[in-house]
TORRO-732059 format. One record per residue (C-alpha): residue number from 1; chain; x negated, y, z. Coordinates in Angstrom, 1 decimal, padded with zeros to 4 digits, m for minus. Example, Ala and Ser with C-alpha at 12.3 -4.5 7.8 and 13.67 -1.06 7.14 Angstrom:
<nr: 1; kette: A; c1: m012.3; c2: m004.5; c3: 007.8>;
<nr: 2; kette: A; c1: m013.7; c2: m001.1; c3: 007.1>;
//
This chain:
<nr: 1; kette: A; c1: m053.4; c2: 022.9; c3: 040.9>;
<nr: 2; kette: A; c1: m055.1; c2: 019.4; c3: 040.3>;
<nr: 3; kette: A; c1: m052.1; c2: 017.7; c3: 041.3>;
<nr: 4; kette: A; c1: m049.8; c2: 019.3; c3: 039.1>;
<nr: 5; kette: A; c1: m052.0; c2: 018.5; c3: 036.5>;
<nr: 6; kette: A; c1: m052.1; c2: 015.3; c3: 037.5>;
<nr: 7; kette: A; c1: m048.5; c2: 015.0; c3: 037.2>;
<nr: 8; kette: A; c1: m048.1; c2: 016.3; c3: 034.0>;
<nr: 9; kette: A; c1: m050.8; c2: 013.9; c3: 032.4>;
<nr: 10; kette: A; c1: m048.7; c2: 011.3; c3: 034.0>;
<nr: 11; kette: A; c1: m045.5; c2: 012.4; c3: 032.6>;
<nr: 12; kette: A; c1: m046.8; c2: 013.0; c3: 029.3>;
<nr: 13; kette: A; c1: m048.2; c2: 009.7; c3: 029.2>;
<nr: 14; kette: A; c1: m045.0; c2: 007.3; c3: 030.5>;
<nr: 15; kette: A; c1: m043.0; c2: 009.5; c3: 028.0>;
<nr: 16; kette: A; c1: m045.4; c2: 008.2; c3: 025.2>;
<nr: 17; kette: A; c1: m045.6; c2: 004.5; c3: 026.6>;
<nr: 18; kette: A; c1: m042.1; c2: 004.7; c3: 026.6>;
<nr: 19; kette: A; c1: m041.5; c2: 005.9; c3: 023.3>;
<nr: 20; kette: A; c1: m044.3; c2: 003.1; c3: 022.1>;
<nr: 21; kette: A; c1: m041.9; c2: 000.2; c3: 023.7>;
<nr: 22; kette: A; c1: m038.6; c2: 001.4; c3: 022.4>;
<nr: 23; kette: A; c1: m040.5; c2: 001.9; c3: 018.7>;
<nr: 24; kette: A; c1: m042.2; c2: m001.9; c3: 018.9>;
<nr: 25; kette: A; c1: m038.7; c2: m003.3; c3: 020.2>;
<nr: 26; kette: A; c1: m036.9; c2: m001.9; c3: 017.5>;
<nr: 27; kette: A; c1: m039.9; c2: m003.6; c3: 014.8>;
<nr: 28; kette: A; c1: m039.6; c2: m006.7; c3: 016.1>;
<nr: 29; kette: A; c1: m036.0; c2: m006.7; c3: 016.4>;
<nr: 30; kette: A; c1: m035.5; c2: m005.7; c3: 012.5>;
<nr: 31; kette: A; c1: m038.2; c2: m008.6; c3: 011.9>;
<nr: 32; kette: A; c1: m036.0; c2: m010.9; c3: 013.5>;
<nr: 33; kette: A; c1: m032.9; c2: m010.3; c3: 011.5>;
<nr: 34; kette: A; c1: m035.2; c2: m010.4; c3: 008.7>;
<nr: 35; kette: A; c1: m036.2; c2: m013.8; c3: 009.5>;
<nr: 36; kette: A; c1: m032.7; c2: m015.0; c3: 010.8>;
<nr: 37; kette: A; c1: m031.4; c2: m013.7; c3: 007.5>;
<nr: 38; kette: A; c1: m034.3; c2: m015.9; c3: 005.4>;
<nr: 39; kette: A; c1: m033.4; c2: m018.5; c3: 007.3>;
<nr: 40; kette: A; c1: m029.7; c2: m019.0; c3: 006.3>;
<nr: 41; kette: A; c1: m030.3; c2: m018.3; c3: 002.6>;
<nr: 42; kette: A; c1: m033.0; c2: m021.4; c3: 003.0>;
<nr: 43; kette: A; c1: m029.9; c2: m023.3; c3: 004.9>;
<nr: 44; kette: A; c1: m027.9; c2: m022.1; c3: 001.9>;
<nr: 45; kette: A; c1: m029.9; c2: m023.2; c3: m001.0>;
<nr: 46; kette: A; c1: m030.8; c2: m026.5; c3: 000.4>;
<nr: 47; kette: A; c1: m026.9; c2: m027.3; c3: 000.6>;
<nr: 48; kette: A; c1: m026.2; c2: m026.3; c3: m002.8>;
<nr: 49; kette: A; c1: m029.1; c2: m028.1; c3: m003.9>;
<nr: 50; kette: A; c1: m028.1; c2: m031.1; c3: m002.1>;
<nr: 51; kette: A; c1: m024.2; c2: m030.3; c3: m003.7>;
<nr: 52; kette: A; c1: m025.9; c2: m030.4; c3: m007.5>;
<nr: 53; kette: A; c1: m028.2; c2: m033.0; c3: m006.8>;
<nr: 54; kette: A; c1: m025.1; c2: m035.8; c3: m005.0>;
<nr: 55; kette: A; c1: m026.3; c2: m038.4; c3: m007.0>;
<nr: 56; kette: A; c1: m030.4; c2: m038.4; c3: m005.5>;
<nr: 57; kette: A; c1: m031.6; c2: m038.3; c3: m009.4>;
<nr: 58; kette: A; c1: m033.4; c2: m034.7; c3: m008.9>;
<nr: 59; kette: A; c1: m034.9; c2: m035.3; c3: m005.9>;
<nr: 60; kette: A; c1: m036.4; c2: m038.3; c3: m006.8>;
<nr: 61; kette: A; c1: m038.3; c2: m037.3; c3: m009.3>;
<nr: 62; kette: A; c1: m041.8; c2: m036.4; c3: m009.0>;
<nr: 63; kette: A; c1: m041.7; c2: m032.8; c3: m010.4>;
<nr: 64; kette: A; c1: m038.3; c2: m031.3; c3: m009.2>;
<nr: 65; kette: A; c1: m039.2; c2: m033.9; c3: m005.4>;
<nr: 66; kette: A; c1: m041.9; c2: m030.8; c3: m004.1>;
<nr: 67; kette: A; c1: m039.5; c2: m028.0; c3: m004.7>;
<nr: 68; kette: A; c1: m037.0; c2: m030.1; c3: m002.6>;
<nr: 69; kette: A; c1: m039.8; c2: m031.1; c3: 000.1>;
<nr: 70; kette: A; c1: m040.9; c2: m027.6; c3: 000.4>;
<nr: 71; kette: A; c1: m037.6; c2: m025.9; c3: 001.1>;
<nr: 72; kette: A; c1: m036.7; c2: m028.6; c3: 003.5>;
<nr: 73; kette: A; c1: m040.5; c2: m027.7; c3: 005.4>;
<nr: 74; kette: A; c1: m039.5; c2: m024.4; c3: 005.2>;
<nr: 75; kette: A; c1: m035.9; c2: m024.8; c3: 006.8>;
<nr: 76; kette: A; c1: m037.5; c2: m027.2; c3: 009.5>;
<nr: 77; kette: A; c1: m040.0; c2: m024.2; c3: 010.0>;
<nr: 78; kette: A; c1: m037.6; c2: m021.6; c3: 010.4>;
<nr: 79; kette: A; c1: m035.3; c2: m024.0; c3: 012.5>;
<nr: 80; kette: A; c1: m038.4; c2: m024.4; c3: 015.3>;
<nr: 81; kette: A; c1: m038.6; c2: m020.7; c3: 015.6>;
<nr: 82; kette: A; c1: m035.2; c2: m020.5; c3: 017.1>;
<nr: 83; kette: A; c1: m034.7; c2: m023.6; c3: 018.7>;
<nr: 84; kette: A; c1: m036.4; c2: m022.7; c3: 021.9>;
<nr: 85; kette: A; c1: m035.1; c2: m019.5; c3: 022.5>;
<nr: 86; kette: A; c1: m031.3; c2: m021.7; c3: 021.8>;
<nr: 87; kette: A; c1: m032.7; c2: m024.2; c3: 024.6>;
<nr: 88; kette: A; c1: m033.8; c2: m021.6; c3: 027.2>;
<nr: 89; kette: A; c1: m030.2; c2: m019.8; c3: 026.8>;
<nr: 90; kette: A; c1: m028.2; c2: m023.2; c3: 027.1>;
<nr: 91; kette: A; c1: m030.5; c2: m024.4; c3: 029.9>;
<nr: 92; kette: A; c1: m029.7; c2: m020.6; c3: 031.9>;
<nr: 93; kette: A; c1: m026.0; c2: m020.9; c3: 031.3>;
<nr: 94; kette: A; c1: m026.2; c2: m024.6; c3: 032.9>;
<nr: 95; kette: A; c1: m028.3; c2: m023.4; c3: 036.0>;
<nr: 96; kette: A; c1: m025.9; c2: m020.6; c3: 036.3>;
<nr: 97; kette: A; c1: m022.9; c2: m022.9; c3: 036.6>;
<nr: 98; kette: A; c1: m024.8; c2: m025.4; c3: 038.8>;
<nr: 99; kette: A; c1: m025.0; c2: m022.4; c3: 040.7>;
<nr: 100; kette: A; c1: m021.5; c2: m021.2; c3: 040.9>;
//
């Protein structure tokens, strides 16, 4: 009788662990879109800034210089997020052709 008990505690519980994993993969999955997503509208807007501003006369001045400085911080923020998980991928695809 204590056994069976036992095992239906232990069920009940790996059925709710599991349900807790899947439900936290699924945040941080949408979380990651949200932030690849950011990311290329910052990549976006710094090229089109870059496109309007050819000549270097907004972005050297002082007042429209921080708005330019701070979405280039933020693109060089969002690009270090990613870059190591880009480097541990190409690094496993060269081990597995070493291997092969």
């Amino acid at each position: 009788m204590i056994i069976e008990i036992l095992l239906c505690l232990s069920i009940l519980y790996s059925i709710f662990v599991s349900y807790t994993a899947v439900a936290a993969l699924r945040r941080i999955n949408q979380y990651e879109d949200f932030i690849i997503k950011f990311q290329q509208i910052i990549e976006y807007a710094t090229e089109k800034m870059k496109v309007v501003d050819a000549s270097g006369h907004y972005e050297s001045d002082d007042e429209t210089d921080f708005f330019f400085k701070q979405l280039k911080d933020i693109q060089e923020l969002l690009n270090s997020l990613f870059e190591i998980e880009e480097e541990q991928q190409s690094a496993s695809k060269n081990k597995n052709k070493k291997e092969k």
